[in-house]
C-alpha positions as CSV (number, residue, x, y, z in Angstrom):
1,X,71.2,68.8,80.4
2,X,71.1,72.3,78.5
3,X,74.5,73.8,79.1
4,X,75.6,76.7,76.5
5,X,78.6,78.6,75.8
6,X,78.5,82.4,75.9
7,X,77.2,83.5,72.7
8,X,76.9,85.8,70.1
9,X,80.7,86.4,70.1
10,X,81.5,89.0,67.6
11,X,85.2,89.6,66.6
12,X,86.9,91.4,63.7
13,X,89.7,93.4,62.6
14,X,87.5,96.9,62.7
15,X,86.4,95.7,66.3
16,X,88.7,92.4,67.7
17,X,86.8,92.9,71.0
18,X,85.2,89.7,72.5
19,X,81.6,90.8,72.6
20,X,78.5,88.7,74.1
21,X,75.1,89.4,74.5
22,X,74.1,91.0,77.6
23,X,71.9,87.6,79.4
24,X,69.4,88.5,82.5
25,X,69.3,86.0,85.1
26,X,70.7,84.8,88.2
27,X,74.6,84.8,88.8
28,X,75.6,81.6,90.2
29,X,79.4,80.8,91.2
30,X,81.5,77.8,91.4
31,X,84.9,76.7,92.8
32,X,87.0,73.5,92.5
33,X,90.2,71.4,93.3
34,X,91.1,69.2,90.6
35,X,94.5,66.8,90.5
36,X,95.6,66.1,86.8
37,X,92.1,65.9,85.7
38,X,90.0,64.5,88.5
39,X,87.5,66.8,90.5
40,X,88.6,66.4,94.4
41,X,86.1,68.6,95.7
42,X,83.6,71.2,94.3
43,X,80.9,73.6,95.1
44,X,78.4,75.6,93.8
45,X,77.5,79.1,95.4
46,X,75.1,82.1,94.7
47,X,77.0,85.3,95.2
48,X,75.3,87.7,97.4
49,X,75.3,91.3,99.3
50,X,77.4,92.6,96.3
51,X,80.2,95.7,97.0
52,X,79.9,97.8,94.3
53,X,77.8,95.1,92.8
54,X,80.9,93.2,92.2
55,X,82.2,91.5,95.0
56,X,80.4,89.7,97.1
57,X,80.4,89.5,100.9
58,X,77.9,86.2,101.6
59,X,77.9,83.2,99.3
60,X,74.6,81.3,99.3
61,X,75.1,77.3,99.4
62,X,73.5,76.3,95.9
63,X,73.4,72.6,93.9
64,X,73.0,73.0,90.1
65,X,74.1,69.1,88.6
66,X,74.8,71.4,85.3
67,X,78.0,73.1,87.1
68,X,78.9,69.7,88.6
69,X,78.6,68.1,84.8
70,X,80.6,71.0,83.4
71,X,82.8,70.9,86.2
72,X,84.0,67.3,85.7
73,X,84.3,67.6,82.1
74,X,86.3,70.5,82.4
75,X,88.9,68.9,84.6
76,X,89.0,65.4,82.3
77,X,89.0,67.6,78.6
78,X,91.8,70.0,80.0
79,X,93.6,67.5,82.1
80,X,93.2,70.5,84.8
81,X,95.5,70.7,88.1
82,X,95.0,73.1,90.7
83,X,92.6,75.6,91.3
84,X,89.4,76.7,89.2
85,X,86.2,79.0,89.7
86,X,83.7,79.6,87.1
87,X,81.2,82.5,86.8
88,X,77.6,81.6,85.5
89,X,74.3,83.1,84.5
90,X,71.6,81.0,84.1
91,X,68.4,82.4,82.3
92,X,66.1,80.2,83.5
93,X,66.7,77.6,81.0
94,X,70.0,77.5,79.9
95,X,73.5,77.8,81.8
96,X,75.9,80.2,80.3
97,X,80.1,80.0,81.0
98,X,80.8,84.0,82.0
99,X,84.4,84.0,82.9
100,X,86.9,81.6,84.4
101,X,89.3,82.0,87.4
102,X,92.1,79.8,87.4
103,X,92.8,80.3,91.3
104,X,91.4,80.3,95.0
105,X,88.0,82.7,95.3
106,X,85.6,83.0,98.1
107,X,84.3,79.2,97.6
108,X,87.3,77.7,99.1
109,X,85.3,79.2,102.4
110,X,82.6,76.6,101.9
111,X,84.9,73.7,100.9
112,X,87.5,74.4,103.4
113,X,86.2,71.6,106.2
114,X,85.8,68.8,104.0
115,X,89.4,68.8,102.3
116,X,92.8,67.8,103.9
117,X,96.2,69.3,102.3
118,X,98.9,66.9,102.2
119,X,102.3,67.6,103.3
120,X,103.4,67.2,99.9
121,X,101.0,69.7,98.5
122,X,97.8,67.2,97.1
123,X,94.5,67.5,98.3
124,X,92.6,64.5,99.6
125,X,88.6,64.8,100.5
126,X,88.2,64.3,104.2
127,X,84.3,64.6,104.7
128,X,81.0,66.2,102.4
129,X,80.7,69.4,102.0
130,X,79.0,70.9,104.7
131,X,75.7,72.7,103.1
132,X,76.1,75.7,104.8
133,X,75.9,80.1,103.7
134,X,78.8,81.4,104.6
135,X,79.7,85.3,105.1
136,X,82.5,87.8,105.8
137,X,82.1,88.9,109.4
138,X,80.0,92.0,109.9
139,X,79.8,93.2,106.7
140,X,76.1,92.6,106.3
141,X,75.7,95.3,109.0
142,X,78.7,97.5,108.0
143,X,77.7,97.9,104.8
144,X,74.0,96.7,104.1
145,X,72.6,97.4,106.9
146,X,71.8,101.1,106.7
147,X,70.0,100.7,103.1
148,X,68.3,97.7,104.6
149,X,66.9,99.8,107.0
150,X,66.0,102.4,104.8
151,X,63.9,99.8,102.1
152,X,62.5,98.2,104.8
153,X,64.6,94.6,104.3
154,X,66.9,94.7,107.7
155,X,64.9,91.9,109.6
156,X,66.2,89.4,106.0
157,X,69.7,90.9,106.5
158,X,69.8,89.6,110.5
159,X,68.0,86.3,109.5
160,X,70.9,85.8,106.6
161,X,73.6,87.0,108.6
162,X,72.5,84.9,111.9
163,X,72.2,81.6,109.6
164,X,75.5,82.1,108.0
165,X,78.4,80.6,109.3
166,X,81.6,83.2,109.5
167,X,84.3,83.0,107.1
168,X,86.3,84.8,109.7
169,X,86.3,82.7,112.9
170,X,89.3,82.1,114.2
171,X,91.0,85.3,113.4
172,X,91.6,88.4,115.6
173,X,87.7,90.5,115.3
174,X,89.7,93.5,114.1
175,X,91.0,91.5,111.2
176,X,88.2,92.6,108.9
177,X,88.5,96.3,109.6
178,X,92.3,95.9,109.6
179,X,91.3,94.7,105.9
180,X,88.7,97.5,105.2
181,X,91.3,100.2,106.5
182,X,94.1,98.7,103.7
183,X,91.4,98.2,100.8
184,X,90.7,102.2,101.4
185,X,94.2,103.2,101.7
186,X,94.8,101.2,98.2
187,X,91.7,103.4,96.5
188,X,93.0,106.4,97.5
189,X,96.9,105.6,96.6
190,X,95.8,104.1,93.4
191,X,92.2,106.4,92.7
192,X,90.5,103.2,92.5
193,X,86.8,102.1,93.5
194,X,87.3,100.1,96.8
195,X,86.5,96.8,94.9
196,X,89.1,97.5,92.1
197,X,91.6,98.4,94.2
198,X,91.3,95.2,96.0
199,X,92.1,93.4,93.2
200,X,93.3,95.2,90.4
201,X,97.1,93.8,90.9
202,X,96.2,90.3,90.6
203,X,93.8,91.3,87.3
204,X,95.1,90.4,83.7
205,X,92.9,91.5,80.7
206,X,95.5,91.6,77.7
207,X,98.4,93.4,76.7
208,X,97.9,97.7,76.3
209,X,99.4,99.3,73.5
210,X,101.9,101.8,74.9
């Protein structure tokens, strides 16, 4: 099992910047529930139909045994509880760690059906994951589907969007453009892209000198 750390990490006092190498490849995405250091459930997903080429509106069911490995040891090293997402590149031959998100992300979509919560708060797994895409309502068509047109790729974006279950069933089918009207009013309050607005409050990257 090759799996590799980010590397090439530069820091010093002229620069004390975390630096890594820029690495091609293919972003892959995983999200987990662990109890005091046991994996409950897991999944591994391929981010895709990017918004601003940063957040993703359909995540493609994937299996990579290096994430689950990583995964598990990650939970027994750290002793983990809760919540956990990783953020992945691989190259082709090796895996590389990107970034870490200690709480929910869009693969608690896919894991959703196969977990029970407890009434005093733990997790227990009810069933396998189901291997199914999942995607955000009719964003494929909202917002890809006029390029798709336009390069010749909208029959893919129907086939993906048809085999894709929806993250939003169950809720009202103006829910997602009650969500698209706030994430626009928060860009313009806040002069923020649409995808940092949407999450720039829940962001931490260090403390800013005043």
């Amino acid at each position: 099992m090759a799996l590799d750390s980010i590397k090439n990490i530069t820091i010093t006092p002229e620069n004390p910047w975390l630096q890594q190498e820029f690495i091609q490849g293919t972003a892959i995405c995983n999200y987990a529930i662990c109890e005091y250091g046991e994996v409950i459930s897991h999944v591994v997903y391929k981010p895709m139909y990017l918004l601003n080429n940063a957040a993703s509106t359909y995540f493609e069911y994937y299996e990579d045994s290096r994430c689950e490995a990583f995964i598990i040891e990650f939970a027994k090293t750290n002793k983990f509880h809760g919540q956990v997402a990783f953020d992945f590149i691989d190259d082709g031959s090796n895996l590389y760690v990107l970034e870490c998100n200690p709480r929910a992300t869009s693969g608690l979509h896919l894991l959703s059906s196969s977990i029970n919560i407890q009434s005093d708060g733990s997790f227990t797994k009810k069933s396998e994951i189901q291997k199914k895409s999942y995607r955000v309502g009719a964003s494929l068509y909202l917002l890809f589907g006029y390029k798709a047109l336009l390069n010749g790729n909208f029959f893919k974006l129907h086939y993906n969007h048809k085999r894709a279950k929806n993250a939003l069933n169950g809720l009202p089918f103006y829910s997602q453009y009650l969500s698209l009207y706030e994430m626009i009013k928060r860009a313009i309050i806040y002069k923020k892209p649409i995808t940092s607005a949407s999450t720039f409050d829940i962001e931490y990257d260090g403390e800013k000198d005043e």
